[in-house]
N, C-alpha and C positions, 0 to 999 in steps of 0.2 A: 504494500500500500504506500503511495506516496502522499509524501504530505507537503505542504504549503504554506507559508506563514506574510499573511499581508500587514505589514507594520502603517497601524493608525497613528503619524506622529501630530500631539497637538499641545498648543501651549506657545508660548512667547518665542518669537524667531520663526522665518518662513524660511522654506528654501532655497537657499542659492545657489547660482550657478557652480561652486566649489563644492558642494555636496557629491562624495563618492557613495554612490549606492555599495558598489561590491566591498570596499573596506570597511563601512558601517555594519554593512549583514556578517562580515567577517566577527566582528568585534562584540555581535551578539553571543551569547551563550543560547543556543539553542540548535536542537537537531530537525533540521528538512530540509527535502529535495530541491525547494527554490523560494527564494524569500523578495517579497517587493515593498516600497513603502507609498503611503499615499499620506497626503500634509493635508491637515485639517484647513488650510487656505485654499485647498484648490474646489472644483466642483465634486457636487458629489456624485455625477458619473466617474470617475475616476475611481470610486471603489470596488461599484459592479465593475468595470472595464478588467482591473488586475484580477479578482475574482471570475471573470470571463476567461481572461487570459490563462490562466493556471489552469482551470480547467480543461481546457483545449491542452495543455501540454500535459496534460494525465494526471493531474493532481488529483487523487481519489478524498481526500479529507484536508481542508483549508481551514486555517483557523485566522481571527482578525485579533490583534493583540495591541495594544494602544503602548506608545509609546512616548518621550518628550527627548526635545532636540537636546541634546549635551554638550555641544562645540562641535568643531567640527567635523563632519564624517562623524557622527558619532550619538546615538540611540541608547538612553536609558528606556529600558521597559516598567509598565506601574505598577505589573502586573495583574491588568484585569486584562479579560479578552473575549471574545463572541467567537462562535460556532458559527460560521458561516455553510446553508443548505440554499437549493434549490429545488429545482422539480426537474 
């Protein structure tokens, strides 16, 4: 089974363009197959969309885990997090 992990980052600081997604997901402690982050500034299409996306690359079990910006490249988790399901 794979898994999926879409980081809800929200809290003070948006994204910029300096933001390394792959050193950040590095830096997390946790285990799956492919992990993406979506920033509480952007639309909220953007959640379904990575949630789409993981799907289609066979993520069988996605989870959405909120996280705050920490400097940068770099994701403290709050840890709360949502089961993300579809039909």
């Amino acid at each position: 089974m794979k898994t999926g992990i879409i980081v809800y980052v929200v809290g003070e600081g948006v994204k910029d363009c300096e933001f390394d997604e792959k050193e950040a997901a590095s830096k997390l402690d946790v285990k799956a197959d492919r992990v993406e982050f979506v920033f509480s500034g952007q639309t909220a299409g953007d959640l379904a969309y990575s949630w789409f996306h993981m799907t289609v690359k066979g993520m069988s079990r996605i989870v959405c885990m909120v996280g705050e910006l920490a400097g940068a490249s770099a994701v403290t988790l709050t840890g709360r997090q949502m089961q993300l399901a579809g039909y």
